[in-house]
C-alpha positions, 0 to 999 in steps of 0.5 A: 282712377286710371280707368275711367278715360272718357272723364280724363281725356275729355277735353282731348276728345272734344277737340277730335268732335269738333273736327268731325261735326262738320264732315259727318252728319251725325247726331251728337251723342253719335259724334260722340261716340265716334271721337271717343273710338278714335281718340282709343285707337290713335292714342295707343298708336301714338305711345306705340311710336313714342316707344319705338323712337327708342327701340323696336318692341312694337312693330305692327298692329298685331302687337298692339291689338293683342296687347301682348306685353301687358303689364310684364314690363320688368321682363323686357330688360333695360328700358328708359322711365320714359318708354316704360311709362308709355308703355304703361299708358299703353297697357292702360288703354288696351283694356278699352276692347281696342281688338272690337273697335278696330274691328267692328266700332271704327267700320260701323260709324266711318269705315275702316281706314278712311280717316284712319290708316289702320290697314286690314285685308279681306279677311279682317286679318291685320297687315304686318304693317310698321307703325309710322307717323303717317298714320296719326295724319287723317284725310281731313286736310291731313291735320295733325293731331300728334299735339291733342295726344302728346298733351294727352300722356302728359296729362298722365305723366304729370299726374293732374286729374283734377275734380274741381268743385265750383257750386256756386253756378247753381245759385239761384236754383230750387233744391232737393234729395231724392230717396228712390222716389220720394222727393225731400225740397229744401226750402231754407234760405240759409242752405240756398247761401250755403251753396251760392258760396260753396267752392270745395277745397280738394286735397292733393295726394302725392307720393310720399318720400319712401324711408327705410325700414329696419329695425332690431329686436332690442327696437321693438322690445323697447317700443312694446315696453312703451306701449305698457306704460301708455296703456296703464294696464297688465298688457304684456306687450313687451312680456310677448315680444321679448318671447320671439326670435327671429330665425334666418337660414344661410346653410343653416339657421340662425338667430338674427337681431337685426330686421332688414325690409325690402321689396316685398318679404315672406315672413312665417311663425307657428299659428300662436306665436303673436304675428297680429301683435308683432305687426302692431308692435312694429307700427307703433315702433315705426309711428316713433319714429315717423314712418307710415305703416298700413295693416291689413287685418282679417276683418272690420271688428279686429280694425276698430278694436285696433283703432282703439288700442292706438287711440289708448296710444295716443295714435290717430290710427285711420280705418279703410272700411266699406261705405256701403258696409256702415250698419253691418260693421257698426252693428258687429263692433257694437255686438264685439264690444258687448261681448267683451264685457264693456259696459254699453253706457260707454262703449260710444266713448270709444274713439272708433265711434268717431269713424262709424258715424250714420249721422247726415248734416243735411237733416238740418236743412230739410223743412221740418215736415221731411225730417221725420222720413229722412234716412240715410240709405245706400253706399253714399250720401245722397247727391243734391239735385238742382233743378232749373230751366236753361236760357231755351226754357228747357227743363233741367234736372242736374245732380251736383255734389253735396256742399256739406262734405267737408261738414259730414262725420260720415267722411271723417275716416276719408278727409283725414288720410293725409294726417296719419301715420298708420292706416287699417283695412281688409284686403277687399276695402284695399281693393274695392274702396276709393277715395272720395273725389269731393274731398281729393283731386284724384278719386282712387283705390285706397290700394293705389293710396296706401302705395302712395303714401305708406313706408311699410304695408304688413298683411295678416293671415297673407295665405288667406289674403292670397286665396281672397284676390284670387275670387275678388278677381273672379266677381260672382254676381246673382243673375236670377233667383226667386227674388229680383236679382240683376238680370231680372232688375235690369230688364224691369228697370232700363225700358222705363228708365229710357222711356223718357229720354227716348230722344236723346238716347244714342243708336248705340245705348239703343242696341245696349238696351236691346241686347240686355232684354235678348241677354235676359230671355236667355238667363231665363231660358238657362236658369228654368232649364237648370231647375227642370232638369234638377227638378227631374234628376231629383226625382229620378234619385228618389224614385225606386226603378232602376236609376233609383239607387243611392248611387245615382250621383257617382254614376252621372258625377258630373251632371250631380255637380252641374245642378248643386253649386259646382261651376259649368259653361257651354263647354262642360255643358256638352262634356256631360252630355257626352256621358250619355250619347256616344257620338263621332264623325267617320274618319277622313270625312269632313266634319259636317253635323249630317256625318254624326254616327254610331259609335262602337268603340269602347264607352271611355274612348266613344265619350271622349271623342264625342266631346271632341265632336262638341268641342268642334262644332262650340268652334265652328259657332264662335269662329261664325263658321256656317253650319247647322248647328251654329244656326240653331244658337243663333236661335236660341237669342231670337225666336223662342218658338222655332228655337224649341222646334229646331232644338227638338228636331235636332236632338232627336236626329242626333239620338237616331244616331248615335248610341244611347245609355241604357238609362236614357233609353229607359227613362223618358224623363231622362231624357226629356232632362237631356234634351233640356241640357242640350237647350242650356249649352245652345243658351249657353254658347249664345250668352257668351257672344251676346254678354261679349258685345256687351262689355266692349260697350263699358266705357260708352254705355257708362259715360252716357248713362252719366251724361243722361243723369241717370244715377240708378245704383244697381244699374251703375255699380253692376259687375255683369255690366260694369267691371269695378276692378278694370282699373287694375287692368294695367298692373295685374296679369289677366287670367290666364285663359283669357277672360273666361265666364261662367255660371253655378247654380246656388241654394237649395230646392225651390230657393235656387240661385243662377250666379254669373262669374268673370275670371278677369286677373291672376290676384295674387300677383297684386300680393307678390309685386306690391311692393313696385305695382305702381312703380313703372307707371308712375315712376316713383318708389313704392312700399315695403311689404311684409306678409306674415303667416302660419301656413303660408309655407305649404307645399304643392298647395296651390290655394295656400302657398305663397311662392317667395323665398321665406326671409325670417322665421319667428319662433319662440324662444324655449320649448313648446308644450304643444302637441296632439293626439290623433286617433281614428274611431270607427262608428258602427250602425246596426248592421255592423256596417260602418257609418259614413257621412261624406258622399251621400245626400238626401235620406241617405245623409239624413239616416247616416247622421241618425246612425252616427248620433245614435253610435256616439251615445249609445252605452252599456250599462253603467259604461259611459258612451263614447262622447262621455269618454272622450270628454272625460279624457280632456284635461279639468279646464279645457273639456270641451268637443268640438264636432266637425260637419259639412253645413249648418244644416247637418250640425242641426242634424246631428245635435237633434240625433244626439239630443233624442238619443242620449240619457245621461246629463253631462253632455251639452249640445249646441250646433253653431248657428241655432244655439250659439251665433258664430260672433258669440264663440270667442266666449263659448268658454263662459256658457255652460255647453261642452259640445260644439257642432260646426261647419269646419269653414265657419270655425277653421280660420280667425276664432280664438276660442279661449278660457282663462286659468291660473298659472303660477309664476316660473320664479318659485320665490313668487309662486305663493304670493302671485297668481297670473291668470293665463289664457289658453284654448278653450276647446280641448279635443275636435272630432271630424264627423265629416271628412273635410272634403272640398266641393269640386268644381267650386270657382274659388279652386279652379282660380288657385289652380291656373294662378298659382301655376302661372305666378311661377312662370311670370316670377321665376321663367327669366331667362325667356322671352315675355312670348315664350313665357306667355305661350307656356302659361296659356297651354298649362292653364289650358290643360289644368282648366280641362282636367279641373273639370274632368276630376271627380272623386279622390279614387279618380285624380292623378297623383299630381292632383291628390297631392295639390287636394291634400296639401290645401286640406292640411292648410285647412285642417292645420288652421283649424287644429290651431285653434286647439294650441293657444297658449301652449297646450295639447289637444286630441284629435278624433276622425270618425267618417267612415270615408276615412277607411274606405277599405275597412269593410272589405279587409282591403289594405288602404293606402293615400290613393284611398284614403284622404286621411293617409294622404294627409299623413304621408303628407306631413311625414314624407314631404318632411323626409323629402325636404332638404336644407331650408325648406325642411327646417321651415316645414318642420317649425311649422308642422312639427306637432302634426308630423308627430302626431300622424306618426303616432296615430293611433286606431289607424287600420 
């Protein structure tokens, strides 16, 4: 791990302690802390020097406190491996808060610059001062601690963390596991032998000698043909292979035989042209000839299918999955396996088995009377506790590492990484798994150790894979809900975890705990407010006076978003407010909460400047500039009564003031609600303060937390309290508007969830620079990377397009049968109105989704209704609907509407999730259903539903003595009953938005300089965070906006439509949402500003006219079909 300083550096900070007892009379734990802070800020100091003994990059106390360089160093140019390693060191611990340390730590224990000579004036603003090695000198005697520092970065530099387990100094002790509060002794002798004698032998883990990876067609034909004869079966590797070209472009395109890797390469093909087997092919070709391969597949099934098809190879193919997982995943290879028809006596025979063992070797020790309530439970073993009393007589109770790692099946996978060749994983075990420090000398991510050790790492899916590290980067966490979640956990939890250690616990995890009970009434304070005001809109929608209308949520967009998952903070708080209170300052004033007044300017121009006047006093409040309004905040984490009557008195000075909507003038309900949202931006704005101070204790609180035992593992691993992913600090770019925080409300009414999120690092520059992320700190070689994918060449898709140069297009040889028929049906209820689905909720969704089951079956006479013919169009194998909805829940709705209203019998209906599970639908072609309603994100990606045909050979001698059964899409047509429209505001948007604005600067801006090219990502990032936020529906974006929604719903709808083509057939497409023609009623012409449906066709059409060269023969190999098919759409008006 490169994060957890406090553990690497602790002899270091020892010695710094030692200097200190005698001069400061503090306590120990508070000495501690103290030599922890210094040891922070004179190490970075320190490798600051070192750097500028070779150039001046560094040359004042600003530099480093803003830690501006962190972690471009490719863009500063020509400096020495030395330098860039300090740098990196530098960069490493510029994660520990060193701006809050210098501040307020290092002034609040000793002073500032009594023993340090860090200069800071009167106004806390940092002197431009130059660094010198004077200041490394302190006032004790003016001891030199240079020495305590330079083997500080040697420690790193060499790379000999070490966690050595000796157990035997616990001879002699009593023994036993907990299990939450249960207590299991062990009372046998010969486990008392076992850990007298135990010493665990650690395994080192190097860099591994990096090979060169090449190889030509011919290569990887031969090796697939390999692979058939090992596996004795009609497999057909080298039948797929010997099918693909590769395609190079250099002014025009060319087939290549020969593959070069490097540094990281962007590969794409077709959505069915056998990327997954060419990846597998190439790792077996690359095991023949010694080279280690890492595969990062789309899921935990797919990973232990494919450990079995090595292992069938004669391959020791090693699986990277999550510890905590083991029952989930072991439950879902087990269900895959059944589902494929293995005969369950032995689906255990399978070797991936071996690497899902739940079994404890420490059953066995336990008496006989505890062995019956022994369970494994939890991401790990449980540890031994020793329990004994010191030469004082003092009670001890120490947790100690199970002696029996090296003995346990569960740890298989871990302790044989170092005999493998090939390794398998997910992208978020590559992030989120570590090794296991009982068995290795360092404990790190396995993403650090596949870098380590792996000649090529191969991503499948990699457009999805960069949507995933962008959200792992932004962590959501439940903070309250009806359950016990974290807040509510932890404020339950630590009071009696403390209560017994009250005299040994430091001032500092004192306050800690403090602010958590503060940080907890003002979740509380938010979470109620959200549900009231939910609560009240709700009802104010349902209600018949003059807000009553159905179109209440487009009047107030924002504040309908706000309380239905969409994300909010302090700031969006206001900004809504704003919709309903024009308020403004007089010109040339100063700006003083007294000057608010009437607004009568037009209402546009009054909401903006009243945001403006929010956005002036959230200022005044987080830079503690005094003023009334701060005061209140101030409150809002102090005294709850005089909190609610200031916050009252305050709104309704501000409403005498101003000039109200008509509708909060009219609705006292109303506006007790905003009143209620003005209390949650207050509670808001004092969250974010109090959670800051909060983290800038991570490493402190946490080393405490270990040092006083206390192991609770809800309280330890919590992201709100402790960032997992800190470590990569260092090597990925933080975001780029600075950590930023925010909340969403989740669930449905009386079920909601208030979840917190940290926006901490642009993601996909994990994906982009993979192939060198460890390469300047470490100063050694990394892996070849290669991403492959259908979609990843996307077009002003922020969430989907990767931003490389594509190197090798993979085609397949011949011409396709692919193609699709498009066709839009207009859906008419009873009024001759047309029925639309999207945009509407509550009854209104309710009796749409009625009209629409009513429409598609309704019939005259003998004449088929409208699902029966658009069945009876598909071809004889392949008859098979799918219907597209928003959710689970409307699917149910729709099935129920079919099912009550149609007579006939050829319709089957099944609505996923209640008739057919979403593990079941790779065999949706064996049952008897022949509609399938589904939400599009549970069946758009990763499902390759298909039946099996006869096909006759293509060599006509053959053709009347062998028939070959063909595998080809189950599904011959997909209706979208619901335009597939994003939810605004959802985090996961937002994160694509600012990274993929960012990543182009920080790859391609290289002839400025790392600041210019900083200030230029903040002030984008800024503007796109502010307009993400202002956007409400499809009439309202910007062309730029349109055109970035439109490109990620055709990566969307194109993965989707996929799943229609598998072996090379046609399909047809229905839209029936009368959002779709939002114009037909009227007569009005529609146009891609109206209509989602011809953006996505002008889309594929105009950007395939507006490419040139390259670009336009890749965007045509992927997307030709859909091109053709928008063009010849039919129904369109």
């Amino acid at each position: 791990m490169r994060e957890d300083y406090c553990i690497t550096f602790k002899d270091e900070i020892k010695k710094i302690k030692s200097m200190y007892r005698d001069v400061l009379d503090r306590e120990e734990n508070e000495l501690n802390s103290i030599a922890q802070i210094i040891f922070k800020v004179e190490f970075i100091f320190y490798l600051a020097i070192k750097v500028n003994e070779e150039q001046q990059i560094y040359k004042t106390t600003e530099h480093i406190r803003k830690a501006e360089f962190s972690p471009f160093f490719n863009l500063y140019g020509n400096i020495s491996n030395k330098s860039k390693h300090y740098i990196s060191l530098i960069s490493m611990i510029s994660q520990w808060n060193v701006k809050d340390i210098m501040e307020k730590d290092l002034n609040e224990y000793i002073g500032v610059g009594k023993y340090l000579y860090i200069n800071i004036n009167k106004n806390d603003i940092y002197e431009e001062i130059f660094i010198s090695k004077d200041m490394l000198n302190i006032n004790l005697g003016k001891k030199d601690r240079s020495n305590i520092y330079e083997g500080a970065s040697e420690k790193i530099i060499k790379n000999i963390i070490y966690n050595t387990k000796d157990l035997s100094k616990y001879a002699n002790k009593k023994y036993f596991v907990k299990f939450g509060d249960k207590i299991n002794p062990f009372n046998n002798r010969e486990f008392e032998i076992l850990i007298n004698s135990s010493k665990s032998s650690l395994i080192d883990i190097n860099y591994s000698s990096k090979k060169n990876v090449n190889f030509t067609l011919r290569e990887i034909i031969k090796a697939a043909e390999h692979m058939d004869k090992l596996l004795l079966e009609e497999s057909n590797w080298k039948e797929r292979i010997e099918n693909l070209e590769f395609i190079k472009y250099s002014n025009k395109a060319f087939k290549v035989n020969k593959l070069n890797i490097h540094d990281t390469q962007n590969w794409v093909g077709l959505l069915n042209v056998g990327k997954t087997t060419l990846m597998k092919v190439i790792a077996f070709n690359n095991f023949q000839k010694n080279i280690t391969s890492t595969l990062v597949l789309k899921d935990n099934v797919e990973i232990y299918e494919t450990v079995d098809l090595f292992n069938r190879l004669g391959i020791n193919a090693i699986p990277l999955t999550s510890d905590a997982n083991r029952k989930k995943i072991f439950k879902d290879v087990v269900t895959s396996k059944i589902n494929n028809s293995q005969d369950i006596a032995n689906i255990f025979n399978n070797k991936s088995f071996e690497h899902l063992s739940q079994n404890c070797p420490l059953k066995e020790y336990l008496d006989d009377n505890d062995k019956g309530t022994y369970e494994l439970t939890g991401t790990l073993c449980p540890y031994i506790y020793c329990y004994y009393k010191d030469s004082k007589g003092k009670e001890i109770e120490e947790r100690i590492s199970c002696p029996l790692y090296n003995k346990c099946d569960f740890y298989k996978a871990k302790k044989s990484l170092n005999a493998a060749k090939i390794y398998l994983t997910t992208v978020s075990a590559l992030i989120y798994g570590l090794t296991e420090k009982e068995i290795y000398k360092e404990k790190m991510s396995y993403l650090e150790y596949v870098y380590k050790v792996s000649d090529l790492i191969m991503f499948d899916e990699a457009d999805s894979v960069q949507q995933i590290v962008d959200n792992i980067f932004i962590p959501l966490e439940d903070l309250i809900n009806g359950n016990e979640s974290t807040i509510e956990y932890l404020y339950k939890t630590i009071p009696n975890i403390f209560r017994n250690r009250r005299g040994k616990i430091s001032n500092e995890l004192q306050n800690w705990e403090r602010e958590l009970l503060q940080l907890n009434s003002l979740v509380i304070g938010i979470y109620s407010g959200l549900v009231h005001t939910k609560n009240i809109f709700v009802n104010i929608v349902k209600s018949k006076n003059n807000l009553g209308d159905e179109k209440i949520t487009k009047k107030y967009p924002d504040l309908f978003k706000m309380l239905s998952k969409s994300t909010f903070n302090a700031q969006k708080t206001f900004n809504i407010l704003a919709y309903f209170i024009n308020v403004n300052c007089k010109e040339n004033d100063e700006l003083n909460d007294k000057e608010l007044i009437v607004d009568n300017t037009k209402e546009l121009e009054a909401m903006q400047k009243t945001i403006e006047r929010f956005n002036e006093l959230i200022y005044f409040y987080k830079h503690d500039k005094d003023s009334e309004f701060s005061d209140l905040v101030n409150l809002a984490s102090s005294d709850e009564e005089y909190f609610e009557r200031k916050a009252k008195k305050y709104w309704d000075d501000l409403l005498l003031k101003c000039k109200i909507s008509e509708d909060v003038a009219n609705n006292q309900n109303f506006n007790d609600s905003l009143l209620t949202l003005f209390k949650i931006g207050l509670y808001i704005l004092a969250f974010e303060k109090l959670y800051g101070k909060i983290l800038t204790k991570h490493y402190n609180v946490k080393s405490e937390l270990k040092s006083l035992n206390i192991t609770d593992k809800k309280i330890n691993e919590s992201l709100m309290l402790f960032n997992k992913l800190r470590e990569y600090d260092s090597v990925l770019p933080i975001a780029p508007i600075g950590t930023e925080i925010g909340f969403t409300l989740d669930g449905e009414k009386g079920n909601e969830v208030l979840k917190l999120f940290k926006y901490l690092n642009n993601g996909r520059y994990l994906l982009y620079k993979l192939h060198q992320l460890y390469e300047d700190i470490d100063l050694a070689e990394g892996p070849k990377v290669i991403l492959f994918s259908g979609t990843s060449f996307a077009p002003e898709s922020s969430k989907f397009h990767i931003d490389m140069d594509v190197n090798y297009v993979i085609k397949r040889k011949g011409d396709l049968n692919i193609h699709l028929d498009y066709e839009a049906k207009m859906l008419i209820n009873d009024k001759n109105k047309l029925i639309r689905i999207s945009g509407l909720s509550g009854f209104k969704l309710e009796e749409a989704i009625k009209n629409m089951g009513y429409a598609l079956t309704k019939s005259l006479g003998d004449t088929p209704c409208m699902l029966e013919r658009m069945l009876s169009e598909l071809d004889s194998h392949r008859k098979r609907l799918m219907i597209i909805m928003g959710s689970y829940e409307e699917s149910r709705m729709l099935k129920d509407s079919i099912v009550s209203n149609y007579k006939g019998d050829i319709l089957k209906i099944a609505a996923l999730n209640e008739d057919v599970k979403r593990s079941d639908l790779v065999h949706f072609a064996n049952n008897d259903y022949n509609i399938l309603i589904a939400p599009m994100l549970a069946v758009h990606r990763g499902h390759n539903i298909l039946t099996v045909i006869e096909d006759e050979p293509a060599n006509e001698e053959e053709r009347f003595n062998e028939i070959i059964e063909k595998n080809i899409a189950a599904f011959g047509a997909i209706a979208y009953g619901k335009r597939p429209y994003p939810k605004p505001h959802v985090l996961s948007d937002l994160a694509s938005l600012l990274n993929s604005s960012a990543i182009k600067h920080l790859l391609y801006d290289k002839d400025d300089d790392i600041k210019t090219t900083v200030n230029r990502i903040i002030k984008e990032s800024k503007e796109l965070f502010k307009r993400f936020y202002d956007q409400k529906y499809y009439l309202d974006l910007s062309d730029n906006e349109r055109t970035r929604l439109i490109a990620n719903i055709a990566v969307d709808t194109n993965q989707l439509e996929g799943r229609l083509i598998r072996g090379d057939v046609g399909a047809k497409v229905f839209w029936l949402d009368g959002a779709f023609f939002p114009h037909y009623e009227n007569s009005e012409i529609n146009s891609n500003e109206t209509s989602m449906l011809l953006g996505l066709r002008d889309y594929y059409i105009n950007t395939s006219n507006e490419l040139k060269g390259k670009d336009k023969y890749i965007f045509d190999e992927l997307y030709g079909y859909r091109i053709e098919a928008f063009r010849n759409m039919k129904g369109l008006r």
